[in-house]
Structure formats: structure tokens, C-alpha cells
N, C-alpha and C positions, 0 to 999 in steps of 0.2 A: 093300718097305720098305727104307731107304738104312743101310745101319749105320756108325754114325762114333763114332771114337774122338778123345774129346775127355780130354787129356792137361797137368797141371801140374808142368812142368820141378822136380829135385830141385837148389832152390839153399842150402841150406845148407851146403854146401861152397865156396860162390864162390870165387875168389881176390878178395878184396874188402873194402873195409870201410865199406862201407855192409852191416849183416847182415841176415841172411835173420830176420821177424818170422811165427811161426804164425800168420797169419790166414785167414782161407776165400776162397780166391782167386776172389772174384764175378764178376771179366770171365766167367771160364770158364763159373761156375755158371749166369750169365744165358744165354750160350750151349748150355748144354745146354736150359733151358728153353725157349726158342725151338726149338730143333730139334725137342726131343721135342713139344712143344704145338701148336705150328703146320704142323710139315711132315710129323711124325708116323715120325720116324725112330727108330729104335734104337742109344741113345746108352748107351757103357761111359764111364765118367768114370773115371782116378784121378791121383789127389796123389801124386807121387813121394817128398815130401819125409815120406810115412805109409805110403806100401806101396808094395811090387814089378808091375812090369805084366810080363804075360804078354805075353810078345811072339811066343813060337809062334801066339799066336791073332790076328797082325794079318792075315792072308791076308784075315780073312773080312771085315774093313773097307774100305769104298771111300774113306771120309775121313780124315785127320786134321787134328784144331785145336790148337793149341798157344800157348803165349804165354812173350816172354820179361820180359815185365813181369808180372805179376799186379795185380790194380786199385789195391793199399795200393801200391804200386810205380810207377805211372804216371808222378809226379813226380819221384821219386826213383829212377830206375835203378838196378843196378847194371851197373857197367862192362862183365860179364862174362858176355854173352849162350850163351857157347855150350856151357850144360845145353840148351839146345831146340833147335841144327845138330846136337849130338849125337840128342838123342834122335830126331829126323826121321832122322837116316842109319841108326840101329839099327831103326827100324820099316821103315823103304824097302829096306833088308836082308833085309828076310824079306816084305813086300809091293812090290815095285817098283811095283805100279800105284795105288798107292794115293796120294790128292789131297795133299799137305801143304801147311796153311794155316796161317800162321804171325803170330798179331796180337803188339802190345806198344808201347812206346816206340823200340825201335832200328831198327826195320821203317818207322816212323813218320817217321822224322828222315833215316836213311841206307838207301832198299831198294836202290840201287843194290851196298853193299858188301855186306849182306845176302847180295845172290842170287851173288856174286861168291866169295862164302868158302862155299857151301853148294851145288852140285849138284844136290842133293836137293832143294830148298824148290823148289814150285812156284807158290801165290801168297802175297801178302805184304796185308795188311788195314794200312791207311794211316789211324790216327785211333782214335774211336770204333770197337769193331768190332760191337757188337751189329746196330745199321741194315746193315751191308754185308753180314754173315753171311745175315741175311736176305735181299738181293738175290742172294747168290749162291747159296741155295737156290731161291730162286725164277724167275733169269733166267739171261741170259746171260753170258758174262766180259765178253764187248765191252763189256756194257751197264754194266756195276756200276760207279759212282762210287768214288774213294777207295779204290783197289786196284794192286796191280803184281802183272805174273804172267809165266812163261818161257812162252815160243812157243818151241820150237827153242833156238836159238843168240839168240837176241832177249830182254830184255826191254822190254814194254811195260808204261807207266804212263798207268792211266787218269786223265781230268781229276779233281782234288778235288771230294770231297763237300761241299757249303755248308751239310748240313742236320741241326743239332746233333740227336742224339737225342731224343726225347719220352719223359723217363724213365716216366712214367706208362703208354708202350704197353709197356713192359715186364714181363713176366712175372715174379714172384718167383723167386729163385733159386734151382735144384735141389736145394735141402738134402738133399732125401733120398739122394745122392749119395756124402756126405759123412759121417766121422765127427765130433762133434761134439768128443768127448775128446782130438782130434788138436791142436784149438785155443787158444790161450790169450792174453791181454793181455799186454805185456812186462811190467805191475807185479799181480800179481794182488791185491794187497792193495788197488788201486785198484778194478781190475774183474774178479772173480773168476769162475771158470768156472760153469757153462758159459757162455762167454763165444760174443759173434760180432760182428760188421762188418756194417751196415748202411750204405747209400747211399742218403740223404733228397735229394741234390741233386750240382748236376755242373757244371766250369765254374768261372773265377775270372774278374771284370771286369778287374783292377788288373792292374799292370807291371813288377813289379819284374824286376831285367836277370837275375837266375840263376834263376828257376824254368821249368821244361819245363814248356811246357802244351802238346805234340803229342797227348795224347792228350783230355785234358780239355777244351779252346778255351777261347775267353773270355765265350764266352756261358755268364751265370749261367742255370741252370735247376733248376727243385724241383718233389719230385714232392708229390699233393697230401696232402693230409691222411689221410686215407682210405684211402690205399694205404700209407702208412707205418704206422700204427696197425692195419693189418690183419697186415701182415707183421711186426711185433711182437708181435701176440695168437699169431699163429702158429711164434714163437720162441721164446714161455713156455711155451705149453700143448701144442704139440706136440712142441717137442725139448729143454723143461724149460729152456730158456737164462735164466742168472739177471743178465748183463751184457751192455751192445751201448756199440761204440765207431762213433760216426756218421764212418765212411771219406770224408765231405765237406771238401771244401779248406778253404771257410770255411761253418760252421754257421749262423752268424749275421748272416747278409749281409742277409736280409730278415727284419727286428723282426718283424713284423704273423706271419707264419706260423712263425715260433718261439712270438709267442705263444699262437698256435693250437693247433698240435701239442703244446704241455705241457699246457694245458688240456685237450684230452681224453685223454694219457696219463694226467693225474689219473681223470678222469668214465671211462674206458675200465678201470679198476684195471689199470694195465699195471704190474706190480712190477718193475721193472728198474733198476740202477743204471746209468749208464752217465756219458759221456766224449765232450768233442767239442772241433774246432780253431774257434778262435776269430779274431776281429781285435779291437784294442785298441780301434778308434773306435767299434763296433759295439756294445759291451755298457753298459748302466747298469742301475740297483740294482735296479727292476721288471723287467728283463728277467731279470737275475738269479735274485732272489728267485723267479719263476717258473720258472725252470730247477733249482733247489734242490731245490724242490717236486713236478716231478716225475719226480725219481731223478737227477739232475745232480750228478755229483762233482767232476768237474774239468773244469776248461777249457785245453785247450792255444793258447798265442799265439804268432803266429811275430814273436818279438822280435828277432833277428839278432844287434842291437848294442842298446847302450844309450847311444848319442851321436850324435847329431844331426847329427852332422858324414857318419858310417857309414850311415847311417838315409837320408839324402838323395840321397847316391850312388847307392846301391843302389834307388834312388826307388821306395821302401818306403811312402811317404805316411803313415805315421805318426811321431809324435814321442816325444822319448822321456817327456815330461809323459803322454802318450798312455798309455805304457805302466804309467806311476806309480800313475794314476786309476784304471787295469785291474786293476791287483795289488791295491790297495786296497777295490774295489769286491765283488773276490772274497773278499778275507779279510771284510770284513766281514757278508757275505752267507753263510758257512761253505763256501764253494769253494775245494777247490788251485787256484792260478793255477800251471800249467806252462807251460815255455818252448821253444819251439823256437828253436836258438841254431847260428851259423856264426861261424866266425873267418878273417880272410884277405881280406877284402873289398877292393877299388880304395880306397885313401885309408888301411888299416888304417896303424897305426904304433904305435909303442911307449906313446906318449900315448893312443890310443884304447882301447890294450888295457886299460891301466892304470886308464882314466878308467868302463871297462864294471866291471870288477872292483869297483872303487870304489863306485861306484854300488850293486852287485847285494847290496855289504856295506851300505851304510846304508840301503838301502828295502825290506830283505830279500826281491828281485826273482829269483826262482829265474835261474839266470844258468849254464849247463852249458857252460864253453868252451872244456874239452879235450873234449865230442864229437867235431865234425866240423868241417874247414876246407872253405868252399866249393869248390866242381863249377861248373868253366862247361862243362855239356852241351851238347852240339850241338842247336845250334838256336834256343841264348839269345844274349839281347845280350852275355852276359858271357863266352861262347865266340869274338864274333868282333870282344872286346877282345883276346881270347886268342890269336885270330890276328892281328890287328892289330897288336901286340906282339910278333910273330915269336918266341912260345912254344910254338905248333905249327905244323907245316907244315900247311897246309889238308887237302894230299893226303894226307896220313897216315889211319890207322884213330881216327878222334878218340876212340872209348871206351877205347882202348887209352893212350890219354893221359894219362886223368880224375889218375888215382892224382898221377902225376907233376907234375902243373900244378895241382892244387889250392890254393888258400889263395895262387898268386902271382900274380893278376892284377894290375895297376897299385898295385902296393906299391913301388915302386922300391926296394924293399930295405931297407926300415925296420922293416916286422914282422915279427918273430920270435916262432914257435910255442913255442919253446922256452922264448923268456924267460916267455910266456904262462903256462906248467906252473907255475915256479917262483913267479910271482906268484899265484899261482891258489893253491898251496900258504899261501904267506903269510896270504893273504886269510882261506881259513879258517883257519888256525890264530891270529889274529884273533879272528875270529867266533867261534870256540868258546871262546875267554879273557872273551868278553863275555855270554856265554851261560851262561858257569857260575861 
């Protein structure tokens, strides 16, 4: 029997400011289950960012899995991969023979610089990693689709894989791995502990020029009814989980099996509050209403901008009437409408910023925009405006960039973050003269 240690890099430290959020890192967890269920290996899992790994006891491992994305991460990287080059050189320090396999988003986008800054890393999981983990237990290297891996002084990359995952051949995730008090929602007053992350579906259709889909693709897929509903009976009653935050891009891409799944989380007595990412064009008042119903708190939307002008650049395919109808449809139905929001867009200017602000005060449209200024990742369209723009040199380490280039893609110099703060300030102090 093969024993592998499957390992979640300690990022709460990044240098970064995209921050590290406690959720139960499921790429991995799927990965244990598959090992241990299918190939019948003896799998140590831990979470660095909750306990210390013994690393006098890597001798006795042939494997190691790692990842420097975690699944709530896919989309959103952060810049600063190298919690898992470190922890691959501290295991291979005390096992040299042991496999390191290393999945994520930067692996996915750049394995060439990957294997270049790391020694140690032997292969590199290109995508989804669940389907390849399982070729590479089961076959050969030659063979494995969607893979790069060291021969020697060489690497080789094998052709892409074309074949999106079938979440449904998937195994529930290792929970028993896992403490569950390690985890939590960023707002708990939203979704309180025991809380967890759940993945109903995988995959986004649409285009907009800054999101990373290297790990996701764009084939929409959901698992079915029956397997989500089973893995929540099994999140209540076996590890008391009193919230789930559905980790899906967009929740509500397909009406017809949202309507489904609420209705037998009602007929199933599934007690759970929970939380999901939405699209504006996607929800109306029956869809709603039934998501209320069964245990639906909020809806997150990814609003960006709230002008039309940002909105189409960004070719977002929603409007921001779109986003009006959204916000209103939720308060009326008793849901927070939350927002996920960037600032810095191609076209941003002092007018748009002003015109979003404005906006977010008279429709009372949750509107957060000192968060975060857009990331053109490698590998989006809005990365290689960024190079096109002679804002990075190609050749450079483009994560090593992120920080520095954010929020200035084709702004010619008109938006200012700064002015942003002060108006943002004004705004509510505003809104809270009108409020009280």
C-alpha cells in the first residue's frame, strides 16, 4: 500500500493582499478521497495554516500532493506561491525520493517558471487536478494528459487534457481529515460555525477579460441533485455543520436545478443556512423566494462597476439596470444582496468612479471600493493588455508583478485610487446624514 502525504501550504502569512480566507481547502480533500477510495493508499493529510507537519516522518512517504492555490483560490490567486516550493524543498530535505506533485493556478498558467525556481518539484498537475491525480495513479507519466513533469535536465509537457471533470464521479471530500473548528465564514453573523464550502458545480460560460479560469474552464458543469443533498445530510448529522457557503463561480447559471436542489433541501429537512455567488441576469423573485426558503441568506453578485460604460469593457455582459433589478429583487425577497467589487478597470476615470459611488448611495447597492483594484493574471485577456501596454515585460515572473500593475491597465492616467478613498469617505458620510 502507497503512502502519500497530501499537504495544504501555510498562507496566512503571504506577502499579499489578496488574504488568506479559513475554508477547507477541497481540491486537496477530493484528492485524498480518491486516493484513499479508489487506489487504496494511506493518505496523512494536514492544513498547515492549523497544525505543524512532522516532517522527521516524510522518509516513510513515496508521495507528495500539494497545492498552491486551494479551490476557494482557483480564481483568485495569490501572487505568492512560494509557501508550497518551500514546503516541497523542506519535505525533499528529509526524503529526496519522494514524488512531489504540485497542483494549483501558477502551475497551471506558468509550469515552465514553476519548475525553473524549484529543483525539487517533480511534476506539475495542469488544470483540474482530480481526473489527472487519478491517471497518475493509475498509469503511466507518458500517458497522463494535462501534466509537466522533470526527466533529468528536461522538462516535458504533456498535450492538454480536453476532459472537464464529471463532478458527480467524484467522491465526497475527506472530511474526516479535517478539523472542522479550524474553519469559518469571513462574516459569521452571516454564516456561523460550524461552517464549510461546498462545490455543487464547476466551470463558468462567460468572458470577462480579468478572471483566471486555468483551473475552472468554461465548461459549465453540476453535480446532481442527489449527490449534493447527500453531502449535506452528511455535513449536518455527521460533523454538526450548521452553515455551507456553495464555493461555485456562478450558483445560479441553471434556474431549473436550483430549483430543484432547494426543494428537496426543504422535503430532505436539510437545516442549514448558507450563502452563494450569484449573476444579476440569472435570479428573479421565484427563484428567489425559493432559495429563501431553503436556508438562503445572501447572495453574492460580482458587480465590478456600476456604469455601463466599465461594465462593457470589461465585457461583463451585464448592465448595470441588471444589477438594480438584482438588489431589489433580493431586499424584497429578505436576502443581503452582496457585492463583489474591483476598481481600476481599462476605461476607469474619475467620472466612473464618481458615477459608481453615486450610484451605490441612491439604490442602496452594496458598492465596496476600497477592497481591491483589479489583477490582470496571467493568462487573461487583461494580462496581455498589460503586456501590450509595455507594463510588464513578458519575460518577467508575471505573479511577481500582480501588486505593482494592478488597478493600471488602459487607464491612461485618469483614475486615481486615491481620489476613490476620499470620495468613498464623502459618500457615506452622506449616507449616514440621510440615515439618521
Amino acid at each position: 500500500m502507497e503512502k502519500v502525504l497530501v499537504v495544504n501550504p501555510d498562507y496566512r502569512n503571504v506577502k499579499d493582499r489578496v488574504n488568506y480566507r479559513p475554508r477547507q481547502p477541497l481540491s486537496l480533500l477530493y484528492i485524498v478521497s480518491i486516493l484513499e477510495k479508489e487506489f487504496g493508499c494511506k493518505v496523512t493529510f494536514y492544513d498547515l495554516n492549523h497544525e505543524n507537519i512532522d516532517l522527521a516522518a516524510a522518509k516513510q512517504y513515496s508521495v507528495l500532493v500539494t497545492t498552491t492555490t486551494p479551490l476557494d483560490r482557483w480564481e483568485t490567486p495569490y501572487y505568492d506561491y512560494s509557501p508550497a516550493l518551500k514546503l516541497i524543498e523542506k519535505v525533499k530535505e528529509q526524503n529526496s525520493d519522494i514524488t512531489a506533485i504540485l497542483t494549483g493556478t501558477h502551475g497551471s498558467v506558468t509550469p515552465e517558471l514553476l519548475f525553473s525556481e524549484s529543483g525539487w518539484l517533480d511534476i506539475i498537475v495542469r488544470g483540474e487536478p482530480e481526473g489527472k491525480i487519478r491517471a497518475l495513479a493509475a498509469g503511466k507519466l507518458e500517458e497522463v494528459k494535462g501534466i509537466s513533469y522533470r526527466r533529468g535536465n528536461q522538462v516535458i509537457h504533456n498535450e492538454d487534457c480536453e476532459c472537464p471533470v464529471d463532478l458527480d464521479q467524484l467522491p465526497f471530500p475527506a472530511y474526516d481529515h479535517i478539523n472542522f473548528n479550524w474553519y469559518e465564514f469571513n462574516n459569521p453573523s452571516l454564516l456561523p460555525k460550524r461552517f464549510s464550502i461546498v462545490e455543487s458545480s464547476r466551470g463558468c460560460p462567460f468572458s470577462c477579460i480579468f478572471c483566471s479560469k486555468a483551473m475552472h474552464g468554461s465548461k459549465f458543469r453540476y453535480r446532481s441533485t442527489e449527490s449534493v443533498i447527500g453531502e449535506l445530510h452528511m455535513l449536518q448529522e455527521k460533523y454538526g455543520v450548521r452553515s455551507v457557503y456553495f464555493q461555485d463561480l456562478e450558483f445560479t447559471i441553471n434556474r431549473n436545478r436550483v430549483m430543484e436542489l432547494c426543494s428537496e433541501m426543504v422535503a430532505e429537512d436539510i437545516d442549514i443556512a448558507w450563502g452563494c455567488a450569484a449573476r444579476c441576469t440569472d435570479v428573479d423573485r421565484e427563484l428567489l423566494l425559493a432559495m429563501k426558503e431553503a436556508g438562503c441568506r445572501f447572495l453574492s453578485f460580482g458587480v465590478e462597476s456600476l456604469t455601463d460604460q466599465i461594465l462593457k469593457e470589461i465585457n461583463k455582459g451585464i448592465t448595470f439596470d441588471d444589477i438594480k433589478r438584482a438588489n431589489y429583487l433580493c431586499k424584497e425577497a429578505g436576502l443581503k444582496f452582496n457585492s463583489f467589487t474591483l476598481t481600476g478597470f481599462p476605461g476607469e476615470t474619475k467620472r466612473t468612479v464618481a458615477l459608481s459611488l453615486l450610484r451605490s448611495m441612491l439604490y442602496g447597492i452594496d458598492y465596496k471600493v476600497m477592497r481591491s483594484k483589479v489583477r490582470p493574471y496571467p493568462g487573461t485577456r487583461l494580462y496581455e493588455m498589460a503586456v501590450s501596454d509595455g507594463l510588464v515585460d513578458r519575460n518577467a515572473n508575471p505573479w511577481l508583478e500582480l501588486n505593482r500593475i494592478e488597478g493600471t491597465v488602459g487607464n491612461e492616467g485618469n483614475y486615481d485610487h486615491g481620489l476613490l478613498i476620499k470620495l468613498l469617505a464623502r459618500v457615506q458620510k452622506i449616507s449616514y446624514r440621510r440615515k439618521n
